[in-house]
C-alpha positions as CSV (number, residue, x, y, z in Angstrom):
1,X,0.0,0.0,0.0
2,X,1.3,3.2,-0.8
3,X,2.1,5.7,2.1
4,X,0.1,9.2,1.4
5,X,2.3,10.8,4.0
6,X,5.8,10.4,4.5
7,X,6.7,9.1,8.2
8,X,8.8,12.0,10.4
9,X,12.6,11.0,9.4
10,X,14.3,9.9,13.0
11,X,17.1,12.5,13.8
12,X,19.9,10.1,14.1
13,X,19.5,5.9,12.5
14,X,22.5,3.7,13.1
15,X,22.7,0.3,12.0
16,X,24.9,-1.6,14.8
17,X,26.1,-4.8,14.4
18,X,27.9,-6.8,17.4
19,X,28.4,-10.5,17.9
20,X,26.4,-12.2,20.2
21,X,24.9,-9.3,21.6
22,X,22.5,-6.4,20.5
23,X,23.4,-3.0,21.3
24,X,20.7,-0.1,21.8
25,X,22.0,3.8,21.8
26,X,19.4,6.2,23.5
27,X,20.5,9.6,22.4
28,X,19.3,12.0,24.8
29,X,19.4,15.8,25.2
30,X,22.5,16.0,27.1
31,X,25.0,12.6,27.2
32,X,24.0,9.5,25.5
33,X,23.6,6.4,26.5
34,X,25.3,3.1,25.4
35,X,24.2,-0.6,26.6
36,X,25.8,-3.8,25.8
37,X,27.4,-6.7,27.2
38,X,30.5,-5.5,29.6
39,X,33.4,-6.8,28.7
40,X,32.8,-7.4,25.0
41,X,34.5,-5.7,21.9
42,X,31.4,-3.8,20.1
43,X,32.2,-3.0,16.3
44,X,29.7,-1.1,14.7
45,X,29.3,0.5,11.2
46,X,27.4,3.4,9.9
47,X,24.7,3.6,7.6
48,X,26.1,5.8,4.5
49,X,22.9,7.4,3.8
50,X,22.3,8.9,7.6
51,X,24.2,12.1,8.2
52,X,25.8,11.9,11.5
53,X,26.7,15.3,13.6
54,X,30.0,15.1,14.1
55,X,32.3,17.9,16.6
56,X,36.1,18.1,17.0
57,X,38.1,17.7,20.0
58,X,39.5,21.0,21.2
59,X,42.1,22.3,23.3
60,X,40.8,25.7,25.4
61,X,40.5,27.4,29.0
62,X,37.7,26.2,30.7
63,X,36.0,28.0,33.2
64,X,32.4,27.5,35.6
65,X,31.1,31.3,35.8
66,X,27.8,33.2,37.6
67,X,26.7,36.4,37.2
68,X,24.8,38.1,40.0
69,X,23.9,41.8,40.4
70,X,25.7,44.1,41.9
71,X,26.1,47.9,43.1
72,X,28.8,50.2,41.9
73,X,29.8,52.8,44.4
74,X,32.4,52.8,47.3
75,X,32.3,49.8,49.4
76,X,30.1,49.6,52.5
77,X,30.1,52.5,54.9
78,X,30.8,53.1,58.3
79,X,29.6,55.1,61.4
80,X,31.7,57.9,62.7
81,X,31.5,58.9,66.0
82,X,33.1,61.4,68.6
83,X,34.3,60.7,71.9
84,X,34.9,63.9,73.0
85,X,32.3,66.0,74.9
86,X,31.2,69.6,73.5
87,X,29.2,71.0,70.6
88,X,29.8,69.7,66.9
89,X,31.5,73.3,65.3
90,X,32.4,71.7,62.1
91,X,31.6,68.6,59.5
92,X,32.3,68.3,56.1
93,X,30.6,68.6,53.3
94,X,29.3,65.3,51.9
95,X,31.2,63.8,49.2
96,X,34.9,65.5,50.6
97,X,37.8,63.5,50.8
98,X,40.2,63.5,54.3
99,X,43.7,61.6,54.1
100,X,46.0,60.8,56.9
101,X,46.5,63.9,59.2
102,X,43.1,66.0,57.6
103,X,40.0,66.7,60.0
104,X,37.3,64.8,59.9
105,X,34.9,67.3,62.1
106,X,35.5,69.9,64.7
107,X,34.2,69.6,68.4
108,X,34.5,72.7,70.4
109,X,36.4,74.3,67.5
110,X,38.8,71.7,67.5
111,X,40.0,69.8,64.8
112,X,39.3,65.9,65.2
113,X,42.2,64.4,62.6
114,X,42.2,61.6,61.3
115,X,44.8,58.3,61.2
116,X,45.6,55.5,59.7
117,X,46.2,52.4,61.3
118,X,43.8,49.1,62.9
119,X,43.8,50.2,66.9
120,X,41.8,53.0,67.9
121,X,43.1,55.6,70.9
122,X,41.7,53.8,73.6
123,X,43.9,56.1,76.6
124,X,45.7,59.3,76.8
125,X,48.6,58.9,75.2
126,X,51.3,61.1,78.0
127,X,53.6,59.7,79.8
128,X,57.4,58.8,78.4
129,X,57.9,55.5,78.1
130,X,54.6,54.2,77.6
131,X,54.2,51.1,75.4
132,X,51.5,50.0,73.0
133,X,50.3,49.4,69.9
134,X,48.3,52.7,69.9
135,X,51.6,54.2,70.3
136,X,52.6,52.4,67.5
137,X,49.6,53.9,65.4
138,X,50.5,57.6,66.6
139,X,54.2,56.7,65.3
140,X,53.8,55.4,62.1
141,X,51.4,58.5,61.2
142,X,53.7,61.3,62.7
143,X,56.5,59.5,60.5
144,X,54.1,59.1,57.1
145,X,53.0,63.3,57.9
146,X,56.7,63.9,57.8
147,X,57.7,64.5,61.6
148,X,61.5,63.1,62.9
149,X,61.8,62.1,66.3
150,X,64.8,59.7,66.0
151,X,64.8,55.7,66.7
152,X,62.5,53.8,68.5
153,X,63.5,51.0,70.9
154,X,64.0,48.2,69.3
155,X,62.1,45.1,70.0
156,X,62.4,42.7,73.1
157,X,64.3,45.9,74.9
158,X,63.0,46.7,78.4
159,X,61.4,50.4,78.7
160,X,60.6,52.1,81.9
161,X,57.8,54.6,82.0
162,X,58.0,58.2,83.0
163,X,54.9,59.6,84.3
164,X,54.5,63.1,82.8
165,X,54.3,64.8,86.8
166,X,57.4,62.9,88.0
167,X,60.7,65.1,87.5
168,X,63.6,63.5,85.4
169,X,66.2,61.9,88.0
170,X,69.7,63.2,87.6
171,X,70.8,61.2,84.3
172,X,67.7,59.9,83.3
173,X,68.1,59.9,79.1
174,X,65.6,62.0,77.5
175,X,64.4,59.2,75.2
176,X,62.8,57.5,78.4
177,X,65.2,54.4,79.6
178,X,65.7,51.9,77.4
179,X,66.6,48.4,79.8
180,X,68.3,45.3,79.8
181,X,69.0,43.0,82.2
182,X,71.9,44.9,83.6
183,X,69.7,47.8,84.3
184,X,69.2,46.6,87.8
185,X,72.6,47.5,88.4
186,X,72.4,51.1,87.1
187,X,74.3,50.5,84.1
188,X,72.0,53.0,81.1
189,X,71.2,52.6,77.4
190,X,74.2,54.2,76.5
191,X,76.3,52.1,78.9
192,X,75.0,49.3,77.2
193,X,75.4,50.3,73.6
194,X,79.5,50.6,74.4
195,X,79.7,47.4,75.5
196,X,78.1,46.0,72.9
197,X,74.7,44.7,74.3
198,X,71.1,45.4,73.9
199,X,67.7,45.0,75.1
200,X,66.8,41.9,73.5
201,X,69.7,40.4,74.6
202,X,67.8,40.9,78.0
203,X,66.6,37.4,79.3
204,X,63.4,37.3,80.8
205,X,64.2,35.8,84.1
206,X,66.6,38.9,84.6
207,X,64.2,41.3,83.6
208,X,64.4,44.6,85.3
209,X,61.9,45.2,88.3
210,X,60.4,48.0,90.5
211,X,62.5,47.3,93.4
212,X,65.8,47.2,91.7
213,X,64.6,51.1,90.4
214,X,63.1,52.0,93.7
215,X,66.8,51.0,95.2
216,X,67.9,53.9,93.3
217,X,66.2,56.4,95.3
218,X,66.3,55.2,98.6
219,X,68.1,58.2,99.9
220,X,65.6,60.7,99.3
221,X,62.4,60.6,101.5
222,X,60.8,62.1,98.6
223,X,61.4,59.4,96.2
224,X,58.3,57.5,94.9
225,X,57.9,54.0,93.5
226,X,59.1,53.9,89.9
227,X,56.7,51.9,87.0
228,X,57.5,48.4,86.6
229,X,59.7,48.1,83.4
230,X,57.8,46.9,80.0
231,X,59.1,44.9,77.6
232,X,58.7,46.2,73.9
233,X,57.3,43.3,71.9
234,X,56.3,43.5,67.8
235,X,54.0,45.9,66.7
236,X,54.0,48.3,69.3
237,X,55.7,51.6,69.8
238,X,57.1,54.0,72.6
239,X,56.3,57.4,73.4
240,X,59.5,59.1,73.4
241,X,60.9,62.4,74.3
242,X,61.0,62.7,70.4
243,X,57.9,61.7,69.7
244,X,56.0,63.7,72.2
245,X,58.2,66.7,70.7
246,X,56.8,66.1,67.4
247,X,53.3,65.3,68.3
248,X,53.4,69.1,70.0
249,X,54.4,70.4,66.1
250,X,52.3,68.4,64.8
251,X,49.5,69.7,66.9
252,X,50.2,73.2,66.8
253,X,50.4,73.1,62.9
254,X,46.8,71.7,63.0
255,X,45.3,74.2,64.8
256,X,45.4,72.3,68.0
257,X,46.2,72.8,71.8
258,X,50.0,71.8,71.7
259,X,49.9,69.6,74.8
260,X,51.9,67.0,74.0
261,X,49.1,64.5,75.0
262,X,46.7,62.4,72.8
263,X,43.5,60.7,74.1
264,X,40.5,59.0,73.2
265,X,38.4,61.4,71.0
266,X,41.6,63.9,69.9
267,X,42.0,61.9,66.8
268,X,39.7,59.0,64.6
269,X,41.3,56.0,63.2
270,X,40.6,53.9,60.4
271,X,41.5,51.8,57.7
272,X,42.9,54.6,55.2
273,X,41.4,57.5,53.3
274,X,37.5,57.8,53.6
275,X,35.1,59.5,51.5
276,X,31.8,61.3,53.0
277,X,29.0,59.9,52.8
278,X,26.3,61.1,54.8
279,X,26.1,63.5,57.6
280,X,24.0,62.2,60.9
281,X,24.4,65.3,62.7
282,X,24.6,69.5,62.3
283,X,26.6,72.0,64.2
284,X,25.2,72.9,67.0
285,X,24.8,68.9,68.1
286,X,26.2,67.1,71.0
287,X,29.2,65.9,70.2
288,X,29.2,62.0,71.8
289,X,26.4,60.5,69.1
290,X,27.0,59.6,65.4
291,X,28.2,62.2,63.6
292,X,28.7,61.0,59.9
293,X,29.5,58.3,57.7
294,X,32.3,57.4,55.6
295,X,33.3,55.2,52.8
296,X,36.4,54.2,51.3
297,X,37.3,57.1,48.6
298,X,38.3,54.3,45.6
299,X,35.6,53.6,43.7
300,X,34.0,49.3,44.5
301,X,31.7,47.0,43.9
302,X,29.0,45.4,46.5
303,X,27.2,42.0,45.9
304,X,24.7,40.7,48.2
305,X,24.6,36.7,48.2
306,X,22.6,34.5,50.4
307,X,24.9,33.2,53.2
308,X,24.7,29.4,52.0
309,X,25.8,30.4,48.4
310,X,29.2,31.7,49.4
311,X,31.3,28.2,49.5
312,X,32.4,29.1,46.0
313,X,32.8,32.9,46.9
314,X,36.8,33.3,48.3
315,X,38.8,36.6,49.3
316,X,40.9,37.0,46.0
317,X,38.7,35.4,43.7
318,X,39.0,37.3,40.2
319,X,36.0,38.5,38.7
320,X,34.2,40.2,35.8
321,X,32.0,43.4,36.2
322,X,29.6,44.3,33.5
323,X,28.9,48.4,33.9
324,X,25.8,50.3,32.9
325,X,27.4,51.1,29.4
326,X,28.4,47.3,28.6
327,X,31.9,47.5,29.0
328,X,34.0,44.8,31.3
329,X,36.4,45.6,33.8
330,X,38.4,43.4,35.7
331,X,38.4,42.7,39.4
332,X,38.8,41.1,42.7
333,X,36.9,40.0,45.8
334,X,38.3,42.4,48.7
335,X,36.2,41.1,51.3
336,X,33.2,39.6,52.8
337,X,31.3,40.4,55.5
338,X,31.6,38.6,58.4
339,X,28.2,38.3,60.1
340,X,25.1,37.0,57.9
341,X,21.9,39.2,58.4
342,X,18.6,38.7,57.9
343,X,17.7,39.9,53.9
344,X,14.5,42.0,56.0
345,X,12.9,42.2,59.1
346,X,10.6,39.4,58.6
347,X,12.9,36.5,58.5
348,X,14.3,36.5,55.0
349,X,17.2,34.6,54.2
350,X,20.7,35.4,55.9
351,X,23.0,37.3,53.2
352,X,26.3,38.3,53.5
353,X,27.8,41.5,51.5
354,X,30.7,40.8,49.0
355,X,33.1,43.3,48.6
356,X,34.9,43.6,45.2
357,X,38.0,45.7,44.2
358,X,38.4,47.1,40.8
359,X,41.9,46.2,39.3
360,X,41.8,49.7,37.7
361,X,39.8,51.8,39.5
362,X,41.2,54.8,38.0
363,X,40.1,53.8,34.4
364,X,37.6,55.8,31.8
365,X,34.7,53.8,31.5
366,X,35.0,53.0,35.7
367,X,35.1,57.1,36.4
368,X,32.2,57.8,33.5
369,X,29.7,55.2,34.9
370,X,27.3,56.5,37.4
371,X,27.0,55.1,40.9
372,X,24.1,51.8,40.5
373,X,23.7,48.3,39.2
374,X,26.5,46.4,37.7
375,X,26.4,42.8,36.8
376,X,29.4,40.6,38.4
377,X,30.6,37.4,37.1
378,X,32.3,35.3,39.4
379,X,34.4,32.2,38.6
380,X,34.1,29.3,40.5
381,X,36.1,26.8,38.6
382,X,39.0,27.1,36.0
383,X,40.9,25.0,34.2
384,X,43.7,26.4,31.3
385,X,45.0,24.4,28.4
386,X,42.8,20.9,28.3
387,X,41.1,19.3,26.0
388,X,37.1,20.3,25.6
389,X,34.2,18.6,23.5
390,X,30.4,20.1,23.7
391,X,28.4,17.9,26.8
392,X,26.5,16.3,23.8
393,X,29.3,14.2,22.5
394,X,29.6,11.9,26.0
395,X,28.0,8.4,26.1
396,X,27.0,7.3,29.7
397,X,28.2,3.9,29.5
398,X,25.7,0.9,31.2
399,X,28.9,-0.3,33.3
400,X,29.6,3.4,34.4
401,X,31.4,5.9,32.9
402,X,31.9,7.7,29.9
403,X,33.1,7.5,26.5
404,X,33.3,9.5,22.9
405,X,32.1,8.1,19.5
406,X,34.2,7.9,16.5
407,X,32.3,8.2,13.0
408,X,33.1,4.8,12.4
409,X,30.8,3.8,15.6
410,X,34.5,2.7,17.5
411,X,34.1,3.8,21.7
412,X,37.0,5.5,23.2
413,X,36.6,5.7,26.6
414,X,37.4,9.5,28.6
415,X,37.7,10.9,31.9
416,X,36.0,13.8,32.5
417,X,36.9,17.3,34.5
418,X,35.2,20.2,34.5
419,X,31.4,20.8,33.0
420,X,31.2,24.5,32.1
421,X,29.0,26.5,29.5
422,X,27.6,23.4,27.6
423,X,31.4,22.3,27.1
424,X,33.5,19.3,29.0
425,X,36.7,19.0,30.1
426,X,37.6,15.1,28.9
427,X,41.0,13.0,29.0
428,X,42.1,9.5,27.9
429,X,44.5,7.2,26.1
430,X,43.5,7.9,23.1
431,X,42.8,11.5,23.5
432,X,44.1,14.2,21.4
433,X,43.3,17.4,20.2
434,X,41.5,17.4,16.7
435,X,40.2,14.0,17.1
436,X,36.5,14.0,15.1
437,X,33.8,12.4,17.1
438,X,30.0,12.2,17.1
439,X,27.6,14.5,19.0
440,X,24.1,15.0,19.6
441,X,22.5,17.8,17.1
């Protein structure tokens, strides 16, 4: 009987032929799948007529990439606040820039400067020979502002502090006393330099105490208990006779009292540079509540993610921002934050904030493009240099595994790596790069 209607042609006919065993390939969306007797050599042969798709092996950079949105501005912000007591005289405008050493408000008519560094002024900074690593803060800026007050002790050398009221004994070094363990017997800094020894060499069993110093002035009636010696360990710093010299320049070029003293309140520290934000207060104001907030003043990127998506997400991580005008720049993750909060107040999910640093801040199309949404591509897998075909080339073998088709019908069996962007990463024996082999269509 003759057909009035041609049947639908079938996208893919093979005629296999294998001894003792028949063979059925399911070709699916994705992989296809092979079943046969494990264990035995298949042969097959292909039907001239039937047009088989067919893709070529391929050596390339590989790479599992999502894009998530993103907001293009600078970084998350942070509350300023004063711990001084007075009226707010001064804030700047929002927007301004302060660097290391500029003010940041004004209390009383004051200037409140601000410094770099990672510990804030927690005490008044006053007496000679006090130890710390806020010292070491107030150091490092005086020397970046440009202020000499000679060498600082160096580290594991013994330090006795001066309180500020107490007068100077007769041959007391102006630098405050720098001790080793021979300072219980009198023998000073300079002493010590001479004949070739230092503070670290100091052992701490024979570490100088307060009652080899009070010793020293046992004659007068007057005499008071001196402070314990410290010890100078890394990262901290000492409050020298030169350094309080320079923090009274320093403070009378700023406008300030020049006491010589620095306390909680007389200066803010952060991170680095800080752009204004937002003010939270006007002149006039109390001085002890929040009085503005501050950003960093280079130019980043913030992505919220849901606090169970960020096991992929690392500090370093290079990454892909899209701007408003479709150009790409380059980047890095600079942070994350470190508590997750809930997306609003009614329970949504936890999110953390991702922090991402422009590699070139500074370029045309990143100082054009208007503060808003950016999408941000992040990688989460890469391989460079292996050898790729398109997901649709694998056969799931019955017995496990995978394996690539040659025209011919012949199996070569592959490892496979990386699954990115409808493309594998695949390895084997037989292997190579511009090996034909069949795929679906």
């Amino acid at each position: 009987m003759r057909r009035s209607e041609a049947s639908p042609r079938p996208r893919r006919r093979l005629l296999l032929t294998v001894s003792g065993a028949s063979v059925v390939l399911a070709i699916t969306a994705g992989a296809v799948v092979w079943t046969g007797r494990h264990g035995q050599e298949s042969r097959a042969s292909a039907d001239e007529n039937v047009h088989v798709t067919t893709a070529v092996v391929e050596r390339a950079d590989l790479s599992d990439t999502r894009t998530l949105g993103g907001t293009l501005g600078h970084g998350r912000s942070r509350v300023v606040r004063s711990g001084k007591e007075g009226l707010v005289t001064w804030l700047p405008r929002i927007g301004a820039e302060v660097t290391r050493g500029g003010q940041l408000f004004r209390v009383n008519d004051n200037p409140v400067p601000l410094l770099y560094g990672s510990t804030p002024l927690y005490r008044t900074l006053r007496d000679e020979g006090t130890v710390g690593r806020d010292v070491k803060v107030l150091v490092d800026n005086l020397r970046k502002l440009g202020y000499d007050f000679g060498e600082q002790p160096e580290v594991g050398s013994w330090v006795r502090p001066r309180p500020a009221a107490t007068p100077a004994s007769d041959g007391a070094g102006a630098e405050g006393e720098t001790a080793s363990a021979d300072a219980a017997s009198g023998e000073s800094a300079e002493d010590e330099t001479a004949s070739g020894k230092s503070g670290q060499d100091a052992a701490p069993s024979a570490r100088p105490t307060a009652a080899d110093s009070d010793s020293a002035g046992a004659g007068s009636p007057a005499a008071s208990p001196s402070p314990a010696p410290v010890q100078v360990r890394r990262g901290e710093g000492v409050l020298t006779s030169g350094v309080i010299a320079a923090l009274k320049r320093w403070q009378s070029r700023t406008g300030a009292a020049a006491t010589g003293e620095l306390g909680p309140g007389d200066a803010i520290v952060l991170s680095g540079a800080v752009r204004v934000g937002g003010l939270l207060a006007e002149p006039g104001d109390a001085a002890g509540g929040d009085l503005l907030s501050v950003t960093s003043t280079v130019r980043q990127v913030t992505v919220p993610l849901e606090a169970d998506a960020t096991g992929s997400v690392r500090r370093g991580n290079k990454v892909t921002v899209t701007l408003p005008d479709n150009s790409t720049v380059r980047g890095h993750v600079t942070a994350l934050s470190s508590d997750a909060q809930s997306a609003d107040n009614a329970g949504g999910e936890p999110q953390l904030t991702v922090t991402v640093g422009l590699d070139d801040p500074d370029a045309e199309p990143v100082r054009d493009a208007d503060a808003g949404s950016v999408r941000v591509g992040f990688t989460s897998a890469a391989k460079k240099d292996v050898l790729v075909v398109p997901v649709g080339a694998l056969l799931a073998l019955s017995e496990g595994g995978y394996a690539l088709q040659r025209p011919g019908g012949r199996l070569l069996p592959v490892e496979t790596g990386l699954f990115a962007k409808g493309r594998v990463e695949v390895s084997g024996p037989e292997i190579s790069e511009g090996l034909r082999v069949v795929t679906a269509s």
